[in-house]
C-alpha positions as CSV (number, residue, x, y, z in Angstrom):
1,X,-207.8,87.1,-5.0
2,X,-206.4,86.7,-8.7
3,X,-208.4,85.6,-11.3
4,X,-207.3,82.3,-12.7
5,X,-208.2,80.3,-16.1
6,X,-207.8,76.9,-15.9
7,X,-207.4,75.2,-19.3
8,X,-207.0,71.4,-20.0
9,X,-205.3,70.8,-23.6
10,X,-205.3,67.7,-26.0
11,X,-202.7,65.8,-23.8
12,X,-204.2,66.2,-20.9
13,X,-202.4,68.6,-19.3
14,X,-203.5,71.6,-17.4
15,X,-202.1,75.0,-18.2
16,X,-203.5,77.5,-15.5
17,X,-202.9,81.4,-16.3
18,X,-203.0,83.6,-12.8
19,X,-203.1,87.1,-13.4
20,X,-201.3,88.9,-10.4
21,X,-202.3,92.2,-9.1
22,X,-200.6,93.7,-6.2
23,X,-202.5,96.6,-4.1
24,X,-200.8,99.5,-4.1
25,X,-199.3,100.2,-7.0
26,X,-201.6,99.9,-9.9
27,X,-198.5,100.1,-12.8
28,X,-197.1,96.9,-11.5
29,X,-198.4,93.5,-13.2
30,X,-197.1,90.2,-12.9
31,X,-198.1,87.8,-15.2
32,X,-198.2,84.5,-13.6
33,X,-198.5,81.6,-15.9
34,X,-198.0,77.5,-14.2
35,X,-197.7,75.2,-17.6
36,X,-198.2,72.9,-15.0
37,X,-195.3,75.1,-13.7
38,X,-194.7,78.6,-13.7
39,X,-193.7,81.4,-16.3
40,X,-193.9,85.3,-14.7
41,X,-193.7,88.2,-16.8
42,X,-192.0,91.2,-14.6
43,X,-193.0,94.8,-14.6
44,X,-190.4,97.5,-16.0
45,X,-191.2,100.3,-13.2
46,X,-189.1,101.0,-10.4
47,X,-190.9,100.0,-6.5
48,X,-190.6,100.9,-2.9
49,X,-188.1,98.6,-0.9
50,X,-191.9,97.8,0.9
51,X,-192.9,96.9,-2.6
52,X,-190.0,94.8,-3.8
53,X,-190.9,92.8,-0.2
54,X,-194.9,92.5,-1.0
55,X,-193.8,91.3,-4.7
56,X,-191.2,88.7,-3.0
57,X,-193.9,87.1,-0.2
58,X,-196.7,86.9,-3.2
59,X,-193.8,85.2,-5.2
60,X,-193.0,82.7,-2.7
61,X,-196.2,81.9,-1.2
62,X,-198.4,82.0,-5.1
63,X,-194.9,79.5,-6.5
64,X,-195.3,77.2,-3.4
65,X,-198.9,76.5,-4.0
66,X,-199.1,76.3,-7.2
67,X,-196.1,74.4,-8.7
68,X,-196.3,70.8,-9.3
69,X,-193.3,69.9,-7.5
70,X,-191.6,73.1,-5.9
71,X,-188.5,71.3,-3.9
72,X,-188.1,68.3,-5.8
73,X,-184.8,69.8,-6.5
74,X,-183.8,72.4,-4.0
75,X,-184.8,72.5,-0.7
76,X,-187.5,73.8,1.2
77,X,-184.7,75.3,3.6
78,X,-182.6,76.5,0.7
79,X,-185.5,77.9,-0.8
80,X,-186.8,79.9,2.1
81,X,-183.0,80.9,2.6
82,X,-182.6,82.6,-1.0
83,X,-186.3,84.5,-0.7
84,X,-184.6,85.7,2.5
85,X,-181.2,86.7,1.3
86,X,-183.5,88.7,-1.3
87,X,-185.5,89.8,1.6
88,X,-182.5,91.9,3.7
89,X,-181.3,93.1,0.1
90,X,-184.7,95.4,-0.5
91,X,-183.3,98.6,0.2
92,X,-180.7,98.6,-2.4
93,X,-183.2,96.9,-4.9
94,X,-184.1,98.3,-8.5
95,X,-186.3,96.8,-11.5
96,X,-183.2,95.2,-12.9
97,X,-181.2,93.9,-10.0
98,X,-184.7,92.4,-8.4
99,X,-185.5,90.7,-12.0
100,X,-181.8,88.8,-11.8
101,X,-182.3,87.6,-8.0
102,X,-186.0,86.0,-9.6
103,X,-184.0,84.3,-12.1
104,X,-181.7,83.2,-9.6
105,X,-184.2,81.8,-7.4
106,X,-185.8,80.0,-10.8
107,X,-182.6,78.6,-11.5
108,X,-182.4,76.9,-8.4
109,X,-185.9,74.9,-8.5
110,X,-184.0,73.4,-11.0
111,X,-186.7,72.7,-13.8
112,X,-186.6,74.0,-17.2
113,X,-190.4,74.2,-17.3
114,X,-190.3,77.4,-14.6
115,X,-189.0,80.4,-15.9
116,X,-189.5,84.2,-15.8
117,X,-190.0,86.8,-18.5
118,X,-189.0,90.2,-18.5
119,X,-191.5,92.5,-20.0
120,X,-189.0,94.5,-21.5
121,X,-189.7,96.6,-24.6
122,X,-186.2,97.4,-25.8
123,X,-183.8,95.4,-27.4
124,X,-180.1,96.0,-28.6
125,X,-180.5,95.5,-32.4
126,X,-178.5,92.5,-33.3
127,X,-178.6,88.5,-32.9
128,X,-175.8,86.0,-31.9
129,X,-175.8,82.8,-32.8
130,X,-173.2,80.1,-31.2
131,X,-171.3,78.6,-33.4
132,X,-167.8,75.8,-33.1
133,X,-165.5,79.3,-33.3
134,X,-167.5,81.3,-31.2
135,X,-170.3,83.7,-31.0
136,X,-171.2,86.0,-33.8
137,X,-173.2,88.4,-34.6
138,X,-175.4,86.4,-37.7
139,X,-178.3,89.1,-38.1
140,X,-178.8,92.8,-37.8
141,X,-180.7,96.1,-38.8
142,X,-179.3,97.9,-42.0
143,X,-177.4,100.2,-39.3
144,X,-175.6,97.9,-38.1
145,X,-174.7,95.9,-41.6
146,X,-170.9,96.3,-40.5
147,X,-171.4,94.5,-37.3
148,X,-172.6,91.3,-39.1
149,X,-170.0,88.5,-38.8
150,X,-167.9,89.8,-36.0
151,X,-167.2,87.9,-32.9
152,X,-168.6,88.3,-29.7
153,X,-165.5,89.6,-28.0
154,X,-167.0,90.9,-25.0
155,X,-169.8,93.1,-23.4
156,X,-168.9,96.7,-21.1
157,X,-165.7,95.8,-19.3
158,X,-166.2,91.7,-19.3
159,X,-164.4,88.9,-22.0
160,X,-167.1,86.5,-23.1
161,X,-166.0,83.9,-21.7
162,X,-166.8,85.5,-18.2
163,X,-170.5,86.6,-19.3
164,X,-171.4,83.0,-20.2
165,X,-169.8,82.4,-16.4
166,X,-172.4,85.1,-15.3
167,X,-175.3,84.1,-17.1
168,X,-174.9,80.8,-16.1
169,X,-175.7,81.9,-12.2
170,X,-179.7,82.3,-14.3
171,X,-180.4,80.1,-16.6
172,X,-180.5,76.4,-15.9
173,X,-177.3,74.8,-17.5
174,X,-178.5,71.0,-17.8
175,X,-179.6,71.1,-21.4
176,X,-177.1,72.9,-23.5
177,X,-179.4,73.8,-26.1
178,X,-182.1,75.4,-23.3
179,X,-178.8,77.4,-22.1
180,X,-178.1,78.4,-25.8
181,X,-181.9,79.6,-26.8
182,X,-182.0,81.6,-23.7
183,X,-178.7,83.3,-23.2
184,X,-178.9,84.3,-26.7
185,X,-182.3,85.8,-26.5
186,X,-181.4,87.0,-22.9
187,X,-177.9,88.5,-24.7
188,X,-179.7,91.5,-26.1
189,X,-182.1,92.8,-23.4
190,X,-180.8,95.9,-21.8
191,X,-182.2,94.9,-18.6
192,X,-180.8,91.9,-18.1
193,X,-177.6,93.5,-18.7
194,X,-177.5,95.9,-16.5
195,X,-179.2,93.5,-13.6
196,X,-175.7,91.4,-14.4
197,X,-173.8,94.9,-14.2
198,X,-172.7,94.4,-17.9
199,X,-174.4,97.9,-19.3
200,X,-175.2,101.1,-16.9
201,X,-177.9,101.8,-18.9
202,X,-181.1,100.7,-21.0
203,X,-180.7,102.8,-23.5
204,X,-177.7,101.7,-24.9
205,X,-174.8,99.0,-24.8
206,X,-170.6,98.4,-25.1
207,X,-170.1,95.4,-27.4
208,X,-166.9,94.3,-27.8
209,X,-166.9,93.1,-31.5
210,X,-164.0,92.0,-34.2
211,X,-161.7,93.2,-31.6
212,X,-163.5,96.7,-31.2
213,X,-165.4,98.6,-29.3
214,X,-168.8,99.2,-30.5
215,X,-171.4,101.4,-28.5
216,X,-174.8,100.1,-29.4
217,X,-178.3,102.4,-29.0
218,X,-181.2,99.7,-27.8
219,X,-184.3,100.3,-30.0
220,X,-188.1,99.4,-29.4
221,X,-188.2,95.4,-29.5
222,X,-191.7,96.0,-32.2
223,X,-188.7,98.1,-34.4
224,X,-186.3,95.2,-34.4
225,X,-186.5,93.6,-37.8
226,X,-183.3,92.3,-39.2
227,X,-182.7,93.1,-42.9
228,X,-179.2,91.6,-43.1
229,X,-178.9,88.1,-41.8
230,X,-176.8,85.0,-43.6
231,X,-178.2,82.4,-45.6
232,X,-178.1,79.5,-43.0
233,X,-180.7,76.5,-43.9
234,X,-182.1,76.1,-39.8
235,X,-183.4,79.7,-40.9
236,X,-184.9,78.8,-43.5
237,X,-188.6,78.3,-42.4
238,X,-190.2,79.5,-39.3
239,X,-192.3,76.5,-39.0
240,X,-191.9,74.2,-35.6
241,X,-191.0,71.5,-37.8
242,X,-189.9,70.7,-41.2
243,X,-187.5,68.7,-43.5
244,X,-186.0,69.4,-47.1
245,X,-183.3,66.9,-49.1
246,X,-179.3,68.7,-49.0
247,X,-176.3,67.1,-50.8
248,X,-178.0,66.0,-53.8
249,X,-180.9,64.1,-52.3
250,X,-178.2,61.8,-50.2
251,X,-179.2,63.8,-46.8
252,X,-182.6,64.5,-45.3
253,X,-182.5,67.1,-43.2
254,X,-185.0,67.6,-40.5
255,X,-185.6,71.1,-38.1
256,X,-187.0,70.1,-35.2
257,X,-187.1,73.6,-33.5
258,X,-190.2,73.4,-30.8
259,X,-191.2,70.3,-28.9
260,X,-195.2,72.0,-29.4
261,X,-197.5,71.1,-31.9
262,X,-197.7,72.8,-35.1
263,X,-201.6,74.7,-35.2
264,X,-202.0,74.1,-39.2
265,X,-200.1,70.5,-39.3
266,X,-200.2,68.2,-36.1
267,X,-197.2,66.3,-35.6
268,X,-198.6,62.9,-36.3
269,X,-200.0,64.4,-39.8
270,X,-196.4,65.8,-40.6
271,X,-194.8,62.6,-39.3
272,X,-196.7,60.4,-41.9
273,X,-195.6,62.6,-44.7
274,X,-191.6,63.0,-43.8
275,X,-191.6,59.1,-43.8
276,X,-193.7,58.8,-46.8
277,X,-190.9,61.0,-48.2
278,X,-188.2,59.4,-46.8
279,X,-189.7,56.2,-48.1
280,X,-189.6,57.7,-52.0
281,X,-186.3,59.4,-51.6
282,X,-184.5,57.1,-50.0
283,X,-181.9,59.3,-48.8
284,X,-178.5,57.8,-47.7
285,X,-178.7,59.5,-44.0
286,X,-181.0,62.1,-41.9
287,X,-179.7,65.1,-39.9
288,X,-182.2,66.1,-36.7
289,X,-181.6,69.6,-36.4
290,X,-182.6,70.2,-32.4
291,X,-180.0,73.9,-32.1
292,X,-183.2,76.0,-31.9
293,X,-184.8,74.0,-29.6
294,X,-185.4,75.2,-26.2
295,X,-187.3,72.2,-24.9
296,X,-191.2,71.3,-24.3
297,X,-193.2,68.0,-24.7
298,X,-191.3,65.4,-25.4
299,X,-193.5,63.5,-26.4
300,X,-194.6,64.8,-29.2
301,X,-191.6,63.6,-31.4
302,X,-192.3,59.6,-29.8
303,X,-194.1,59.1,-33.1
304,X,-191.0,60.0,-35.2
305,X,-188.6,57.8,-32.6
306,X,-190.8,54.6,-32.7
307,X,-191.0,54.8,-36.7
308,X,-187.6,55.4,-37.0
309,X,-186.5,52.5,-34.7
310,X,-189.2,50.2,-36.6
311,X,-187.6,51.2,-39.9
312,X,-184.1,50.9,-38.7
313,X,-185.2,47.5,-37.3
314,X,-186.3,46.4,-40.5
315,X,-183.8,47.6,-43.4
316,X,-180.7,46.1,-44.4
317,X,-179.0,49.1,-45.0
318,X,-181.6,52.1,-42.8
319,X,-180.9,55.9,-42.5
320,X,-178.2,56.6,-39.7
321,X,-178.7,59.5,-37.3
C-alpha cells in the first residue's frame, strides 16, 4: 500500500499527497497528489505493454477512490470506456503517447483542479506569450536572441492554428486563461510534442517562426534561464499578487496571477494596504490583471470583491473595472 500524508490547511481543506510505487519496475514513480483532487507526476522511462496496463488499473482504481467527485462530469460508462480504449492500445504504447491518452482521460473528468504533470527534464529554450496578433516568442536564452519577437507560425509540419486544435483534445478549454497558462507551458516540452506527433524527438524541435524554419536543440529545464525577454509590466514582479500606479497615477493596476496565498503577505494583509492606497491615490480607474492566472481558490480574492462593491456602493464617482 502507498504511503499517504494527509494535510488539512488554514481553509479547511484537505490536500492528501499519495506516493505511488508500482512492483516491478523500481525506475517508475508516479507522484499522486489529490488537492482534494488529483495532480500525477509521470515517469520519463519507457515500460512493458504489461506495465503501461498495471500503471492504467492503479490509475483508474487510486482516481476512483480518491477524487472528490470522479463522474460528476463524465460518466462512469464513458470513463471506464476511455481506460479501455487505452487498454487495447498497450502494445503500441511509449512514455510519450501513454502521457497524452492520461491527459486525455483528465480532460474529460472535466475539472480544472485534476491534472497531470510530466516529469520531464528538458525544455525547448524559449517562451510564448499570447497576444491580440498572435503568439510570439517574448523570452529566450542569448542563443536564441534572434528568435525573440517572431510569430508562432507553426511547429514540425502543423500551422498554429491546428496545434491549438490539438492541444485542445488535453487541456480543459472552459477557462481561457487555464487553457492559455497550460498550453503555453505545455508548448515547450519535448514530450508533449512528440506524444501529439508535433516533434520525432526530445532532443530537439521544428519551429516555424517569422515565416521560417527554425530547428531548435531542447536543453536541461535547471539550464533554461531567459536573458533576453521584453519589458512588459505583468512581468514585472514575481509575487502572487501586487499593484503599482500607470498613466500618471490615473490607473491602478493590479496582478492578480495565483488564486494561493502569498507565504510572506496573506491576502487579507495585502488587501488592507491596496485599498488604503487606493484611498490616498485616488486613481481614476483599476485594471485586474488575471492573464497569468491559471485558477485556484477563489476565495481568496472575496475580500477584494466585497470592498470593492462596498466602495463602489458608496462613492459618487468610484473606480471602474
Amino acid at each position: 500500500m502507498a504511503p499517504s500524508n494527509l494535510q488539512i490547511d488554514a481553509n479547511g481543506n484537505a490536500e492528501e499527497a499519495i506516493t505511488l510505487w508500482t512492483k516491478q519496475f523500481m525506475g517508475r514513480l508516479l507522484f499522486f497528489t489529490l488537492l482534494l483532487l488529483s495532480t500525477i507526476e509521470v515517469s520519463s522511462q519507457n515500460l512493458t505493454p504489461q506495465q503501461y496496463l498495471e500503471d492504467l488499473a492503479f490509475f483508474k482504481t487510486e482516481l476512483s477512490n480518491r477524487h472528490k467527485n470522479l463522474f460528476s462530469v463524465i460518466s462512469e460508462e464513458d470513463f471506464n470506456q476511455k481506460i479501455a480504449e487505452i487498454e487495447k492500445k498497450s502494445s503500441s504504447l511509449t512514455k510519450e503517447s501513454f502521457e497524452i491518452e492520461l491527459f486525455k482521460i483528465i480532460k474529460a473528468i472535466g475539472d480544472e483542479h485534476t491534472f497531470i504533470v510530466p516529469a520531464y527534464q528538458t525544455t525547448f529554450p524559449i517562451t510564448f506569450d499570447i497576444l491580440e496578433e498572435g503568439i510570439f516568442v517574448t523570452k529566450t536564452d542569448s542563443v536564441h536572441s534572434n528568435l525573440l519577437y517572431k510569430q508562432l507560425d507553426g511547429v514540425g509540419s502543423k500551422a498554429t492554428k491546428n496545434i491549438l486544435e490539438d492541444f485542445k483534445a488535453i487541456i480543459n478549454t472552459e477557462n481561457q486563461s487555464y487553457f492559455e497558462v497550460n498550453f503555453l507551458n505545455l508548448i515547450r516540452n519535448p514530450r508533449v510534442l512528440m506524444g501529439l506527433n508535433l516533434a520525432t524527438s526530445e532532443a530537439s524541435g521544428l519551429f516555424q517562426l517569422g515565416g521560417e524554419k527554425h530547428h531548435i536543440l531542447a536543453i536541461q529545464k535547471s539550464d533554461y534561464s531567459p536573458l533576453i525577454s521584453p519589458n512588459y509590466l505583468r512581468y514585472k514582479k514575481k509575487d502572487k499578487y501586487w499593484y503599482e500606479l500607470i498613466d500618471n497615477g490615473n490607473i491602478l493596476y493590479f496582478n492578480y496571477q495565483s488564486c494561493s496565498e502569498q507565504k510572506n503577505k496573506p491576502f487579507e494583509t495585502f488587501n488592507a494596504e491596496l485599498f488604503s492606497f487606493i484611498e490616498e491615490n485616488k486613481p481614476r480607474k483599476i485594471i485586474i490583471d488575471l492573464r497569468n492566472n491559471s485558477g485556484g481558490n477563489s476565495g481568496i480574492l472575496r475580500p477584494f470583491l466585497e470592498k470593492l462593491k462596498k466602495v463602489a456602493s458608496t462613492e459618487e464617482d468610484p473606480c471602474m473595472c
